[in-house]
VEXFITOR-795003 format. One line per field, with one value per residue (C-alpha): residue number from 1; residue in one letter; x, y, z. Coordinates in nm, 3 decimals, padded with zeros to 5 digits. Layout:
residues N
pos: NUM/... $
code: A/... $
u: X/... $
v: Y/... $
w: Z/... $
This chain:
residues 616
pos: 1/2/3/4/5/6/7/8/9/10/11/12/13/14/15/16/17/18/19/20/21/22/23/24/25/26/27/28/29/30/31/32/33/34/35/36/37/38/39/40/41/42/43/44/45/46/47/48/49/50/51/52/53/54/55/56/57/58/59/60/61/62/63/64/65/66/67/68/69/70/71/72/73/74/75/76/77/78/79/80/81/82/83/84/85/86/87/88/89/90/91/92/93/94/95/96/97/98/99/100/101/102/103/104/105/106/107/108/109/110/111/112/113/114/115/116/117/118/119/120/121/122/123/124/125/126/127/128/129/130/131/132/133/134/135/136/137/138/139/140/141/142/143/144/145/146/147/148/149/150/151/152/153/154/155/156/157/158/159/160/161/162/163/164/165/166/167/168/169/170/171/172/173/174/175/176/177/178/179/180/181/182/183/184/185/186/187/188/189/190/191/192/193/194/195/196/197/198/199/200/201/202/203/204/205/206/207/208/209/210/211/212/213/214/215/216/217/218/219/220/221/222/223/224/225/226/227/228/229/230/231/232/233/234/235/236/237/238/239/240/241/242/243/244/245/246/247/248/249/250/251/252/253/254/255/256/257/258/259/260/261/262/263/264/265/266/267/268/269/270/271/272/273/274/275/276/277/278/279/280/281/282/283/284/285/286/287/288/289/290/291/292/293/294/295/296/297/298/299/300/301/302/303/304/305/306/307/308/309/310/311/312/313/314/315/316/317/318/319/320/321/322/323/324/325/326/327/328/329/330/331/332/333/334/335/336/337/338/339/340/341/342/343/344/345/346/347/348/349/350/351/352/353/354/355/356/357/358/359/360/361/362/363/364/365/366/367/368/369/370/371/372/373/374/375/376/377/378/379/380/381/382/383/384/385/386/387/388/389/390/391/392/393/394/395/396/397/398/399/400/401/402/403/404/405/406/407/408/409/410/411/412/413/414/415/416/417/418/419/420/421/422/423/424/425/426/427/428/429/430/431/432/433/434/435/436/437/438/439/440/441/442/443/444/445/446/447/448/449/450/451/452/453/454/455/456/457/458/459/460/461/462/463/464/465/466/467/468/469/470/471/472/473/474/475/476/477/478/479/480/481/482/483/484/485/486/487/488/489/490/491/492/493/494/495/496/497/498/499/500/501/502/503/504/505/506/507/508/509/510/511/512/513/514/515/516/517/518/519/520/521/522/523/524/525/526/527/528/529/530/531/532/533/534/535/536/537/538/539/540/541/542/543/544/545/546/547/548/549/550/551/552/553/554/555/556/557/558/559/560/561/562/563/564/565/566/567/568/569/570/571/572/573/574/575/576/577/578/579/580/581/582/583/584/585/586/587/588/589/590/591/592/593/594/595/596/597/598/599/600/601/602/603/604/605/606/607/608/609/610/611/612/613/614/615/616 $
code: X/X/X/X/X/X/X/X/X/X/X/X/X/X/X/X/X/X/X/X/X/X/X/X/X/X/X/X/X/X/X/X/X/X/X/X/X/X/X/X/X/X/X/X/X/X/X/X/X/X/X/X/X/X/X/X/X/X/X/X/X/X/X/X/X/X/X/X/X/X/X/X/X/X/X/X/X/X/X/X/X/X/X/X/X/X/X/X/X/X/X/X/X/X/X/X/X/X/X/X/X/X/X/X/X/X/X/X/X/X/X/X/X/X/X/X/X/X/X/X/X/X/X/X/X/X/X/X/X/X/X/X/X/X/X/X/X/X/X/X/X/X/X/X/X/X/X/X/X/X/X/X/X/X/X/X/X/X/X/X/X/X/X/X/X/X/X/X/X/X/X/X/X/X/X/X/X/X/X/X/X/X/X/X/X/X/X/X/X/X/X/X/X/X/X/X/X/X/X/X/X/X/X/X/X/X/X/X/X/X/X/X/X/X/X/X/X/X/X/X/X/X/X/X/X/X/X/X/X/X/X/X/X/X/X/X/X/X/X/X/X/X/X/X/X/X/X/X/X/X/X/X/X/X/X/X/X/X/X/X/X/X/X/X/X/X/X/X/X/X/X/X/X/X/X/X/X/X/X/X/X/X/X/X/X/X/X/X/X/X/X/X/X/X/X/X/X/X/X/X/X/X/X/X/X/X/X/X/X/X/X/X/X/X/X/X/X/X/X/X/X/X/X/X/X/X/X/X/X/X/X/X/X/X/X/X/X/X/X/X/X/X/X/X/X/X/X/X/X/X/X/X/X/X/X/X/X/X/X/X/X/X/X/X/X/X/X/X/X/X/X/X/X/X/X/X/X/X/X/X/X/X/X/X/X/X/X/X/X/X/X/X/X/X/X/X/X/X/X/X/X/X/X/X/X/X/X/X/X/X/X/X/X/X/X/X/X/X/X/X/X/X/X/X/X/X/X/X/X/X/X/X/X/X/X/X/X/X/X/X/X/X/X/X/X/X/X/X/X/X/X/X/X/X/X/X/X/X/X/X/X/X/X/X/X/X/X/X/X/X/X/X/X/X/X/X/X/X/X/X/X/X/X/X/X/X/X/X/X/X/X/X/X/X/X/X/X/X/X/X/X/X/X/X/X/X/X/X/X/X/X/X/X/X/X/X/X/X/X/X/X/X/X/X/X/X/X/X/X/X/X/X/X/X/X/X/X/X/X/X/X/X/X/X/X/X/X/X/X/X/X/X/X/X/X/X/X/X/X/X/X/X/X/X/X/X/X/X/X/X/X/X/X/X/X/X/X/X/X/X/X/X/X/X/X/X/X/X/X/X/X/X/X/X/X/X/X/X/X/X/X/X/X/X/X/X/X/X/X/X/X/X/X/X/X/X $
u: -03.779/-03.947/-03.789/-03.446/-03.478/-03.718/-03.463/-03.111/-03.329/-03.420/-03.052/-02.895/-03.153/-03.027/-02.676/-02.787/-02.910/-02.616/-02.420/-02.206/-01.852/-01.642/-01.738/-01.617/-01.696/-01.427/-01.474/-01.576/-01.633/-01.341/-01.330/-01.462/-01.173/-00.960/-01.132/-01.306/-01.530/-01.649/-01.409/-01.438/-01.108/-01.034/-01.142/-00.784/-00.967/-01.153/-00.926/-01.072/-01.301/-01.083/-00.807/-00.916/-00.857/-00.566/-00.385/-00.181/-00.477/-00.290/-00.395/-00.478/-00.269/-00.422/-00.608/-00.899/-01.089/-01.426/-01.754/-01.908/-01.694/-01.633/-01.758/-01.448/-01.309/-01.116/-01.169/-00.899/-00.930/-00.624/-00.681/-00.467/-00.247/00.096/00.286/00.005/00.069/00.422/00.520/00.750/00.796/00.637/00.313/00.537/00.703/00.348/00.333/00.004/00.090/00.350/00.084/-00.174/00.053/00.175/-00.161/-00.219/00.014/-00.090/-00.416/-00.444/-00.825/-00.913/-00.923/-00.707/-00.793/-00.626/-00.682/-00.503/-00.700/-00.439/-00.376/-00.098/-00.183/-00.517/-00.575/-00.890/-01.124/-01.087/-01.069/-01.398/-01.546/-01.423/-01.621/-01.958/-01.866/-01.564/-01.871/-02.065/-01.800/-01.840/-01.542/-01.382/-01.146/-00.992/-00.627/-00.585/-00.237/-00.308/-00.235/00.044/-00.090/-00.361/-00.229/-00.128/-00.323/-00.674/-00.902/-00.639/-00.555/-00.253/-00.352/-00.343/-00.660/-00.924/-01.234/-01.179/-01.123/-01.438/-01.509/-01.928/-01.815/-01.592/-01.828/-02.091/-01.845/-01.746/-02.163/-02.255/-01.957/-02.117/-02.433/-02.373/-02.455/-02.153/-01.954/-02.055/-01.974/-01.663/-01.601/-01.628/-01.436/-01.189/-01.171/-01.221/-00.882/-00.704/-00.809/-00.715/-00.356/-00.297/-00.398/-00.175/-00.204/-00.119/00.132/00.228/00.579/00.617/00.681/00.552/00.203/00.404/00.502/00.172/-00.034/00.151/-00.071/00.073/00.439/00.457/00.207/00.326/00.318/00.007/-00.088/-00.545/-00.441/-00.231/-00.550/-00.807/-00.605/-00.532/-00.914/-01.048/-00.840/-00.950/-01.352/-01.268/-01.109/-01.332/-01.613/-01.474/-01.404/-01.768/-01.914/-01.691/-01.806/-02.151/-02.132/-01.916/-01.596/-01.273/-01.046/-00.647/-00.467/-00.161/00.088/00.274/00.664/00.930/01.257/01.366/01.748/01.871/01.601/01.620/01.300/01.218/01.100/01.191/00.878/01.000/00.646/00.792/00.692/00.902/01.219/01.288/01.301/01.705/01.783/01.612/01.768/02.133/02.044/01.949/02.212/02.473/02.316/02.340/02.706/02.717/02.537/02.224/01.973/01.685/01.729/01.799/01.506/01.298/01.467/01.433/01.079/01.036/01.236/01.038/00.698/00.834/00.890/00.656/00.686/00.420/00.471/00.549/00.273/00.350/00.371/00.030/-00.148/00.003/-00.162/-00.464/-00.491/-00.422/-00.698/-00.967/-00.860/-00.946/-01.233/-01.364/-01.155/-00.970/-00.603/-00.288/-00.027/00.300/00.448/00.739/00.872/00.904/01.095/01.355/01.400/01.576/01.737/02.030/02.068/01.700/01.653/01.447/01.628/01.795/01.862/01.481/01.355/01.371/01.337/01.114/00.866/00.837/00.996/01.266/01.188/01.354/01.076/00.792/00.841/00.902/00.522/00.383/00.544/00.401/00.042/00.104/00.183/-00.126/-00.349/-00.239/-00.227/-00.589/-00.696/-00.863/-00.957/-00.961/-00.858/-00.591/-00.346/-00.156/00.220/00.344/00.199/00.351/00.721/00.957/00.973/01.354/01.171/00.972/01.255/01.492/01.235/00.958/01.057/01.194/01.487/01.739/01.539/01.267/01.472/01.660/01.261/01.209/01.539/01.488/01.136/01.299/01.525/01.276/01.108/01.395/01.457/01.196/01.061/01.072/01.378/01.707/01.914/02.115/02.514/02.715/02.802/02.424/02.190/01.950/01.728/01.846/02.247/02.107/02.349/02.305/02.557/02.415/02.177/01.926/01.935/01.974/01.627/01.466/01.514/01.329/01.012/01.061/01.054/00.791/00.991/00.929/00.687/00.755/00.673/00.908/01.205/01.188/01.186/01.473/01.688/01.584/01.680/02.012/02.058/02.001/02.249/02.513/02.458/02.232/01.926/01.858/01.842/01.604/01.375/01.298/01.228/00.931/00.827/00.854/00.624/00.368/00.374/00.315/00.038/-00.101/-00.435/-00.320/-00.261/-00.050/00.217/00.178/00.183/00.523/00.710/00.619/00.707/01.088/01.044/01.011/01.287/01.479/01.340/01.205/00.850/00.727/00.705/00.570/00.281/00.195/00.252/00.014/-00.224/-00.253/-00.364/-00.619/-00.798/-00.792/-00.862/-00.897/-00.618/-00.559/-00.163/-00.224/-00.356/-00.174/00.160/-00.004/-00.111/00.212/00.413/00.230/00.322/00.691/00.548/00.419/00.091/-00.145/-00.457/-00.426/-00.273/-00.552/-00.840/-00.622/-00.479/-00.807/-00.904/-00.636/-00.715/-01.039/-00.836/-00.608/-00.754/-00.434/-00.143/00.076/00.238/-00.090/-00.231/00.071/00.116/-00.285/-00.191/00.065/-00.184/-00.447/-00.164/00.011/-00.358/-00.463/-00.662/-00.511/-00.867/-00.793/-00.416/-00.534/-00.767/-00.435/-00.242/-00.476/-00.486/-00.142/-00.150/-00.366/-00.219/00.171/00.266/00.616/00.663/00.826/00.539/00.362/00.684/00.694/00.303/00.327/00.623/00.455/00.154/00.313/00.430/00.146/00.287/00.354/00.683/00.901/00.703/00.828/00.648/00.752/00.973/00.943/01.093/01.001 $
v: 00.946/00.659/00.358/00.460/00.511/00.213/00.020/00.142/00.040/-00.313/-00.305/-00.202/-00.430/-00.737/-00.633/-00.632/-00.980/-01.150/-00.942/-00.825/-00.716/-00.687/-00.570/-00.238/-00.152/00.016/-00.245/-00.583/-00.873/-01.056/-01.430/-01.590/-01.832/-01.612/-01.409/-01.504/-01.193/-01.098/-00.831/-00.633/-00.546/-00.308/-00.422/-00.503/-00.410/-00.132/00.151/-00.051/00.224/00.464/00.272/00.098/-00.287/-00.332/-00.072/-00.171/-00.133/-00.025/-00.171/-00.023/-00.195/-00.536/-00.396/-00.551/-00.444/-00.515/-00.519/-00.416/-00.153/-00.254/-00.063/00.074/00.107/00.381/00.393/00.663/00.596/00.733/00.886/00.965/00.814/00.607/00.841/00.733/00.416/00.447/00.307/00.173/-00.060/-00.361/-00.300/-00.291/00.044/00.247/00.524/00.410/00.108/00.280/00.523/00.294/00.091/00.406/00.514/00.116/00.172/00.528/00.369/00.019/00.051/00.142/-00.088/00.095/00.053/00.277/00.175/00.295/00.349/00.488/00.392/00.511/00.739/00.853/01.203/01.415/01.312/00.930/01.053/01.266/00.923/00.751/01.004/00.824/00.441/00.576/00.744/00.426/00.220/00.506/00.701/00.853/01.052/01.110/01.146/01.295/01.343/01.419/01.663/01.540/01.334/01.634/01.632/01.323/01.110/00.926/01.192/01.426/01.756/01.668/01.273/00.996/00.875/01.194/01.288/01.669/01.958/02.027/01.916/01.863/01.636/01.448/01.411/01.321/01.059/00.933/00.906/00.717/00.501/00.317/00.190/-00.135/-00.022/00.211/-00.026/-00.234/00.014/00.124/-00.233/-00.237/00.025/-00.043/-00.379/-00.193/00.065/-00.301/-00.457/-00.159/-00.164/-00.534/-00.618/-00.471/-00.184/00.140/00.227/-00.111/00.011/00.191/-00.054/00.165/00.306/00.677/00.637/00.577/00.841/01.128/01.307/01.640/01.668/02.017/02.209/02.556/02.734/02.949/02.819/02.700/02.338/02.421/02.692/02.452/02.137/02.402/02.464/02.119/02.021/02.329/02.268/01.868/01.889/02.152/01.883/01.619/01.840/01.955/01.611/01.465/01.780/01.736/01.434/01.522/01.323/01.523/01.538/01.621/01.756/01.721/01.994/01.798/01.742/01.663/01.637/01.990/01.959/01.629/01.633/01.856/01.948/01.719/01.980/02.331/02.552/02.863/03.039/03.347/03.446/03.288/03.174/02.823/02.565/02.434/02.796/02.804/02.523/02.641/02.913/02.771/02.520/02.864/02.995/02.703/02.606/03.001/02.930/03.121/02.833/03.015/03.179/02.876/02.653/02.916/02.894/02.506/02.526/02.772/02.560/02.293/02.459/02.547/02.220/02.136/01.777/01.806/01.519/01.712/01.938/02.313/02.515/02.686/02.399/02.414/02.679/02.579/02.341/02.562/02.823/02.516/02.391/02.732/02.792/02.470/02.465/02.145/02.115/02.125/01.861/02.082/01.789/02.061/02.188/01.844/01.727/02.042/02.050/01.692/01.833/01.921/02.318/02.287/02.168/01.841/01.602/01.237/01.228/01.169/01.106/00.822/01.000/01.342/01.274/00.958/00.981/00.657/00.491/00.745/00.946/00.758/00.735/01.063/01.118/00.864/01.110/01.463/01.336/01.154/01.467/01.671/01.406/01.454/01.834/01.819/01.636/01.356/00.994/01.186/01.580/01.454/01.172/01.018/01.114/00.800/00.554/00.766/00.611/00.853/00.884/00.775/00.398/00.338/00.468/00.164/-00.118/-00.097/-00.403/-00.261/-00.497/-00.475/-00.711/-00.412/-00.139/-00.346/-00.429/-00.100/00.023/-00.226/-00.047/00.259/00.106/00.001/00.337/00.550/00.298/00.450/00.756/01.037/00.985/01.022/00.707/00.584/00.560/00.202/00.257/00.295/-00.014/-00.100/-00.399/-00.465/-00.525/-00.579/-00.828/-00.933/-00.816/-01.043/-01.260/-00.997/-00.806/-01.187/-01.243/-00.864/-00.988/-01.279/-01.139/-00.848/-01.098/-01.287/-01.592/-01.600/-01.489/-01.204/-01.370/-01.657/-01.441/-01.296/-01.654/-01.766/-01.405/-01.534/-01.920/-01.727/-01.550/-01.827/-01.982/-01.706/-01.724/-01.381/-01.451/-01.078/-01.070/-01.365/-01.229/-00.879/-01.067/-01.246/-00.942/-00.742/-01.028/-00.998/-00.597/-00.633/-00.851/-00.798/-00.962/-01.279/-01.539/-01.777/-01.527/-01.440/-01.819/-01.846/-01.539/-01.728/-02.057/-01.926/-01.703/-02.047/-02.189/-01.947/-01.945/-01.616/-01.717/-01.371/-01.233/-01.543/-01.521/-01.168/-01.253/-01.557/-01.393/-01.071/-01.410/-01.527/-01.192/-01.254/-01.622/-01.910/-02.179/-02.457/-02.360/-02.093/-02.207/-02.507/-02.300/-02.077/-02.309/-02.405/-02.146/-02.019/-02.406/-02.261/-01.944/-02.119/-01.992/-02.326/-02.161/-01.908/-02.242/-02.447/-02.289/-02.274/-02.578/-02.756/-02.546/-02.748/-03.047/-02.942/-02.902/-03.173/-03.424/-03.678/-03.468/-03.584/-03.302/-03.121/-03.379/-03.447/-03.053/-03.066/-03.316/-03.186/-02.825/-03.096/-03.228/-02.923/-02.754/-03.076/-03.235/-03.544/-03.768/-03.494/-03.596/-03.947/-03.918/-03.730/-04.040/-04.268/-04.095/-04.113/-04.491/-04.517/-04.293/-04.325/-04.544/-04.500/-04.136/-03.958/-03.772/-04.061/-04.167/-03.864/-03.792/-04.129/-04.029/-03.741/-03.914/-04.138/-03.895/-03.760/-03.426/-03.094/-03.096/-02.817/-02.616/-02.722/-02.766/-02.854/-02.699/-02.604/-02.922/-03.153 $
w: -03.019/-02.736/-02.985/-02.930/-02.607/-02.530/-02.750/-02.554/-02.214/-02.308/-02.378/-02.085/-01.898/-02.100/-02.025/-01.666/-01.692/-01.863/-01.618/-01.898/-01.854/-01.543/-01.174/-01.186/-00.815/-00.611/-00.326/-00.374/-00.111/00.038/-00.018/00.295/00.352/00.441/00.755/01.036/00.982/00.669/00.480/00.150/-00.072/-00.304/-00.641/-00.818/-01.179/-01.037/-01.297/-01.603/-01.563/-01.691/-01.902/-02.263/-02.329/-02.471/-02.204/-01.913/-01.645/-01.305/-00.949/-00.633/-00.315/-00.210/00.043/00.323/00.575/00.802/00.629/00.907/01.121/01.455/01.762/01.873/01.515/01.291/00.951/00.711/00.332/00.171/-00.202/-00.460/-00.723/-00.775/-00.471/-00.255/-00.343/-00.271/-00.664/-00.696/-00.440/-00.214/-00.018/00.279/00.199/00.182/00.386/00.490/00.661/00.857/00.950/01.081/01.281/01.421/01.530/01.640/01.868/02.019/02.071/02.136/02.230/01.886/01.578/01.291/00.911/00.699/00.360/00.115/-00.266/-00.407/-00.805/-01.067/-01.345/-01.182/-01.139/-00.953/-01.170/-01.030/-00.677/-00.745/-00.896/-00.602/-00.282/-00.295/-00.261/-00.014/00.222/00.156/00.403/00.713/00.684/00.983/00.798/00.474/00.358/00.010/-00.180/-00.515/-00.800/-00.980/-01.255/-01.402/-01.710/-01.805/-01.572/-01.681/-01.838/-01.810/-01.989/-02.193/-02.173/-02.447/-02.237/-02.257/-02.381/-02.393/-02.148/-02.034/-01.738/-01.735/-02.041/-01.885/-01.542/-01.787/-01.937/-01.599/-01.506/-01.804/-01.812/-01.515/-01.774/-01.910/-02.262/-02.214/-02.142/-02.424/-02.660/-02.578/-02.615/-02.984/-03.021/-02.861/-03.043/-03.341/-03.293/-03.197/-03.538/-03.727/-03.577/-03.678/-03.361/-03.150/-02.916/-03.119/-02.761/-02.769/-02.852/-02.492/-02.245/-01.930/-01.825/-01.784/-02.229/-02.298/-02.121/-02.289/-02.555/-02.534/-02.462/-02.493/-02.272/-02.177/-01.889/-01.862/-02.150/-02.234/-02.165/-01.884/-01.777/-01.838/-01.608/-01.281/-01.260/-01.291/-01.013/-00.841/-00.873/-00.878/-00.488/-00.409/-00.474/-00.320/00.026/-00.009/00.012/00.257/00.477/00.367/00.531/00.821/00.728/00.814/00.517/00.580/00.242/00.159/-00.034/-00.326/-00.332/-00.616/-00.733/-00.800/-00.774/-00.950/-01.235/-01.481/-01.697/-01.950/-02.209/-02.285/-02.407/-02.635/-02.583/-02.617/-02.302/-02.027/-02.004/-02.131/-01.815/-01.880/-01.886/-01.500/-01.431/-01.509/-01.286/-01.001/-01.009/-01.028/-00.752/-00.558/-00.612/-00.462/-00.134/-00.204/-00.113/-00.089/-00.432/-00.560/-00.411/-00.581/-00.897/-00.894/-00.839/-01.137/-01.394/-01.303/-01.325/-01.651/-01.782/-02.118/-02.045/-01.717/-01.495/-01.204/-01.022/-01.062/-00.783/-00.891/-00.780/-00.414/-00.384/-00.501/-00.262/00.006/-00.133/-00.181/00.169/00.328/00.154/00.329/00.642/00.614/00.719/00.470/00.565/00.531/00.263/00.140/00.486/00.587/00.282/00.254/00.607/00.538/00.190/00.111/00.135/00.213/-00.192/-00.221/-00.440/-00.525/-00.138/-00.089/-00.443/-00.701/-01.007/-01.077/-00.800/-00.657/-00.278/-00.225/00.082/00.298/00.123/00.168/00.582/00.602/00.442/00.660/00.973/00.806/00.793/01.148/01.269/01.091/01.231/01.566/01.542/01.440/01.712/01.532/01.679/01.999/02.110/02.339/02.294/02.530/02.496/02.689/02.418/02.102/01.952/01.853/01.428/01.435/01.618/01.293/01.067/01.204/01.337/01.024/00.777/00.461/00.371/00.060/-00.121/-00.160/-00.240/-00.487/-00.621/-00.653/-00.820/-01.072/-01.142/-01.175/-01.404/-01.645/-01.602/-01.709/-02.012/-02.177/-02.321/-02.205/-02.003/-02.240/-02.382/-02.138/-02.176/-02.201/-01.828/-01.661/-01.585/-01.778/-01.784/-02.102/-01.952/-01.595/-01.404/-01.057/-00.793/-00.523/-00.415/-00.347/-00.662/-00.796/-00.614/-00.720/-01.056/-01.028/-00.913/-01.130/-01.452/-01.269/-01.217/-00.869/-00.618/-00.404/-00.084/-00.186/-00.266/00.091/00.219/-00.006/00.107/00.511/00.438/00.323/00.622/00.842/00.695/00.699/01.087/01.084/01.248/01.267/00.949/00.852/01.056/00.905/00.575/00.765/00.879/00.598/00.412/00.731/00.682/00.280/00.347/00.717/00.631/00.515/00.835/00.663/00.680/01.077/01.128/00.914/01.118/01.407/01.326/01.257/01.578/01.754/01.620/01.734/02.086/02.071/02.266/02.359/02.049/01.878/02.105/02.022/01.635/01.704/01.865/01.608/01.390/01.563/01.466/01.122/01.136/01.407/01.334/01.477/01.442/01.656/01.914/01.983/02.028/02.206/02.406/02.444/02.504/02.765/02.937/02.870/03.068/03.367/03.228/03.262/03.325/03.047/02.774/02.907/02.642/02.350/02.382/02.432/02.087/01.892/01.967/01.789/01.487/01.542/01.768/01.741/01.807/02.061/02.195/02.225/02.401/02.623/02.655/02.829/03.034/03.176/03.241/03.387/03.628/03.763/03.770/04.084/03.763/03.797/03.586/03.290/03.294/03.291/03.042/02.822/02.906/02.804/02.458/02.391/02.525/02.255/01.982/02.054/02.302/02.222/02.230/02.535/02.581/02.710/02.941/03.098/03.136/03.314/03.558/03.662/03.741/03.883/04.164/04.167/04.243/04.039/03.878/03.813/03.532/03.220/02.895/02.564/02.380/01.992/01.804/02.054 $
């Protein structure tokens, strides 16, 4: 018995050493280029933990924050799966950034990370794996919308990807999964299964993540597997709200929403015990047509509870999450009211969802506003908040940066989602990406990225150049800012929104835009418009410091130079402006920077308070 276990220890220890196989960590450092501070990110390969090789491995959001927390900081991890990560469109159009500029803005003291770890086709067993290294980077609070994918998510009950229905077996799986040796193994089979299917994936013929994860397609209501999936959600969320309380992390949950009107079940189970699901559906589609909402909300919600095909949470595990959240006193967010109270006849459907339960982008702000709301109610960051600093919801819903060029990203998505199994063929007269054929420019552009022919960051700068040139400013500018609110940890983009904000004159909010940047990482960019726009703002004393910065960074640029002249001058420094005009006598004695520096000095008296202009 000691050589096999002496032998799989020398084994995992020479794993160790080679550091075999990938880092599997759920955050990994941030490379160091890009921050002034050091940051960790979500580990983009982080679900290899749960998906073979040879699978399509989903990826969290690109997400960053602080190593270290700051003093005044607040830290929300969001958990849960591809609704969490508002699939299946652009980083801008998660809920989660709409939420933590939200609370940026009703407290400008505090520093604001919410980071969202939400990952398609995950499930609680994930989230449960995810608690410990989530507590590790000091938590303030926790958001959790999850329950969806139970079934046919990674380890779940009806799921292509599974190791059984028991759940110590599939902890235990989880736990050793983490040893090298593990890893090493499942490995060679997995290599193996390839080899025996010719080398190909044996899903390879479904062309989406949701085809491949169905095992059982026909799990009844009530039914052991059904049974066996509502009570390892139950003991896996009661779990993960014990630890977080062990460790005195508040935790918000949310209720789960779908499409209960405009999607009809996928499967109908003859059990002979309930009714089949289309049946249900007929119904409540009769009942609506004859005004009796309520009666036919219910019905909806039955049909689809119903449905074989499980995709969509049943309404059996809303209320487990409202029995696990009492039993360990952590607040529901009320997801439902808040969608039918924006439903038709109080019914959620197409009017807020994509497809059977993703929420369009209507959707998606309206879940960043419910758990807004439960935060506040709950008093956390701080008991009281301060009514004066808090936006209306209807401000985010028309200012945040979701342009045409996203929605048509994500319709195309959908598109190649409902290609496939299990949705039904499609007739000659529906899109497909098959017979897909741009309308416009942006769905011309959507494509592109979608195919990977073009970046998405460069498609929003090819839709603004477009704008601009159609004489709709306006325009060009949300698809900056929708690139800056995809990516707000990435400077370049901050420094490209406000280079077209200064072509366009619009100095005050450059300035803000290149200042946010300056948090992430010094440039030399920044602050030598800084610099000088506040010279455009009669600001010399405040332009003085960042303008002295650039020429750090770029110690032979005229209008820099000129521009700290001219502070020196109108500031009764009248050696500094010298010393500027002997620089550009030196550098450019040409330019009109050095004419006019010369003329002023020449007076020897402030002049009006000018500055240079962008495109000087």
């Amino acid at each position: 018995m000691l050589i096999p276990v002496l032998f799989f220890v020398a084994l995992e220890l020479s794993l160790r050493a080679f550091d075999y196989g990938a880092d599997l960590r759920l955050f990994i450092p941030a490379e160091e280029t890009f921050f002034n501070d050091p940051y960790l990110r979500i580990n983009a390969h982080v679900a290899k933990r749960y998906f073979p090789q040879g699978y399509y491995t989903p990826s969290p959001p690109e997400e960053y924050f602080k190593a270290t927390k700051p003093d005044n900081g607040y830290r929300i991890f969001v958990m849960g799966g591809s609704t969490a990560a508002s699939w299946p469109y652009p980083r801008n159009v998660l809920f989660s950034r709409v939420l933590a500029q939200r609370l940026s803005d009703a407290f400008p003291d505090k520093y604001i990370e919410v980071v969202n770890t939400g990952i398609a086709a995950v499930n609680s067993f994930t989230l449960l794996d995810f608690v410990d290294e989530i507590l590790a980077q000091q938590p303030d609070a926790i958001l959790v919308y999850s329950g969806h994918n139970e079934f046919y998510g990674a380890l779940g009950a009806g799921s292509t990807q599974t190791v059984g229905q028991a759940r110590w077996m599939i902890k235990t799986y989880l736990t050793l999964s983490k040893l090298k040796t593990v890893q090493w193994i499942r490995s060679l089979v997995d290599s193996g299964k390839r080899w025996l299917s010719s080398g190909t994936d044996e899903l390879s013929g479904h062309a989406t993540l949701m085809s491949q994860m169905v095992g059982d397609n026909s799990i009844a209501y009530g039914s052991e597997t059904y049974e066996n999936a509502r009570k390892n959600y139950e003991a896996n969320l009661s779990e993960i709200l014990a630890k977080f309380n062990a460790a005195d992390v508040p935790v918000i949950v949310s209720e789960l929403v779908s499409n209960l009107r405009d999607h009809a079940p996928f499967i109908s189970v003859d059990d002979g015990v309930h009714l089949p699901a289309d049946l249900v559906y007929e119904w409540a589609g009769m009942m609506e047509q004859e005004g009796m909402y309520g009666m036919a909300r219910e019905a909806y919600a039955w049909a689809k509870d119903l449905d074989g095909l499980r995709f969509r949470a049943s309404e059996d595990f809303n209320q487990s999450i409202h029995k696990v959240a009492a039993q360990h006193d952590v607040p529901v967010v009320p997801m439902k009211r808040y969608f039918e109270a924006e439903a038709r006849h109080g019914i959620v459907g197409e009017e807020l969802m994509l497809e059977h339960l993703h929420p369009n982008v209507e959707g998606y702000l309206l879940m960043s506003e419910a758990f807004f709301d439960t935060i506040k109610a709950t008093g956390l960051i701080q008991p009281h908040w301060d009514s004066d600093r808090l936006e209306s919801k209807i401000f985010y819903r028309n200012s945040w940066p979701i342009t045409p060029l996203d929605r048509a990203l994500g319709e195309l998505r959908m598109i190649n989602l409902t290609d496939h199994y299990p949705y039904p063929s499609k007739g000659p007269e529906e899109r497909t990406i098959a017979n897909y054929n741009p309308r416009n420019i942006v769905e011309e552009l959507a494509l592109a990225v979608f195919k990977n022919q073009m970046p998405y960051v460069q498609a929003h700068v090819k839709l603004a150049e477009h704008y601009e040139s159609q004489g709709e400013p306006k325009l060009a500018l949300r698809e900056y800012l929708a690139v800056m609110s995809a990516a707000p940890y990435f400077v370049d983009f901050y420094l490209m929104t406000a280079d077209y904000l200064l072509k366009q004159e619009q100095f005050e909010r450059a300035l803000s835009i290149l200042q946010s940047s300056l948090a992430l990482k010094e440039t030399g960019y920044a602050h030598k418009w800084i610099g000088q726009i506040l010279v455009i703002m009669q600001r010399p004393a405040a332009a003085r410091q960042h303008l002295e910065t650039a020429l750090v960074y770029f110690p032979e640029d005229v209008q820099t130079i000129y521009n700290l002249g001219f502070v020196d001058l109108v500031s009764g420094r009248l050696e500094g402006a010298r010393v500027s005009m002997n620089l550009l006598e030196n550098l450019a004695p040409d330019s009109p920077q050095l004419n006019s520096l010369k003329q002023l000095l020449a007076e020897q008296k402030n002049p009006p308070p000018a500055g240079a202009r962008p495109g000087e």
